[in-house]
C-alpha positions in Angstrom: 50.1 108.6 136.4 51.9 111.7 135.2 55.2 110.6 136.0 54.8 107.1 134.1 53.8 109.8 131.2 56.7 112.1 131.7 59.3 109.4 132.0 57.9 107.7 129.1 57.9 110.7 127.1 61.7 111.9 128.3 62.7 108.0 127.2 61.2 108.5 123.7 62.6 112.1 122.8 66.3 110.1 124.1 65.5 107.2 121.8 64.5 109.8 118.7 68.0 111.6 119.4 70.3 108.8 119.6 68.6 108.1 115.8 68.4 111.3 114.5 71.7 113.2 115.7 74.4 112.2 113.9 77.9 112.4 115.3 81.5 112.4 112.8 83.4 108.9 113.6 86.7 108.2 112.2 88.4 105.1 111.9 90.0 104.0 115.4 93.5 103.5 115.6 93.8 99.9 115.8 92.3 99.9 112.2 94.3 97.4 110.2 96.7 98.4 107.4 99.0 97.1 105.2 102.7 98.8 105.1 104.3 99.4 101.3 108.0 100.1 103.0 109.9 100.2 99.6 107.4 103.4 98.7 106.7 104.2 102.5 102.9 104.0 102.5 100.1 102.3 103.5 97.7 100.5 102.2 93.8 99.6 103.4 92.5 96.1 102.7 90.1 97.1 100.3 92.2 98.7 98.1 95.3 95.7 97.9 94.7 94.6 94.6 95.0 98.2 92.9 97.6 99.2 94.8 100.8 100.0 93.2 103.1 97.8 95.8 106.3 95.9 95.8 106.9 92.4 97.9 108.3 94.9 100.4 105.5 94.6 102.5 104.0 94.5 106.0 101.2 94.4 108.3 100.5 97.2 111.3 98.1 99.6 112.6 97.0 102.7 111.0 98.5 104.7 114.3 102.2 102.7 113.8 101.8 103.9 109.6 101.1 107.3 111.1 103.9 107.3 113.3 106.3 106.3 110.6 105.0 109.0 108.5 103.8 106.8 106.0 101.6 107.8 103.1 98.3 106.7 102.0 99.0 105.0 98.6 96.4 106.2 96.8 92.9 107.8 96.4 91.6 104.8 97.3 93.1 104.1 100.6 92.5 108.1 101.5 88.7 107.7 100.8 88.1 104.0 102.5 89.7 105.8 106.2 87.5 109.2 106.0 85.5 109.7 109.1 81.7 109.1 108.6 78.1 111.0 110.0 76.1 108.3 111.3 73.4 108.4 114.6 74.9 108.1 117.8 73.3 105.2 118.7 74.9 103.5 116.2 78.5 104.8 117.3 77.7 103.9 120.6 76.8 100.1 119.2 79.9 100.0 117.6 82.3 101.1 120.8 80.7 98.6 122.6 81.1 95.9 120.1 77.2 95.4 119.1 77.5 96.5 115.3 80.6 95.9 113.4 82.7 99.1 112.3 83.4 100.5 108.5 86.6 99.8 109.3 86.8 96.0 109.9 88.6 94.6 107.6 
């Protein structure tokens, strides 16, 4: 009897953390982006049609716009790839493909 209590009691206070303790996540490498190679920078999805851009354009991953030392093109783009505080369980959902990411676009 006291070890049904305990071990329910050691599963709640687990659950209660993976709600309540937030962890930073950034935006994984593979996040989409859009290249601007005239102006050398990159632009996220949500921010295409304010984006100051030419026809010069293509499509990688934020890691290949890294590696080219590309730019973010504006405020905008900046902003939409800061890392967020959410619960880990949540972070954990996302790595394993359960809840879709911020950055799916």
């Amino acid at each position: 009897m006291k070890r049904s209590i305990l071990l329910v009691l050691c599963i709640g206070i687990i659950l209660v953390g993976a709600f309540t303790i937030e962890v930073e996540t950034a935006p994984p490498a593979s996040t989409r982006m859009i290249l601007e190679n005239t102006h050398q920078t990159y632009i996220s999805p949500p921010c295409y049609e304010q984006a100051q851009k030419t026809n010069n354009l293509s499509e990688a991953d934020l890691k290949k716009a890294q590696d080219l030392n590309y730019q973010p093109e504006s405020g905008c783009t900046k902003d939409s790839l800061e890392p967020i505080k959410q619960p880990i369980a949540y972070a954990i959902a996302e790595k394993m493909g359960l809840k879709e990411s911020k950055w799916e676009w």
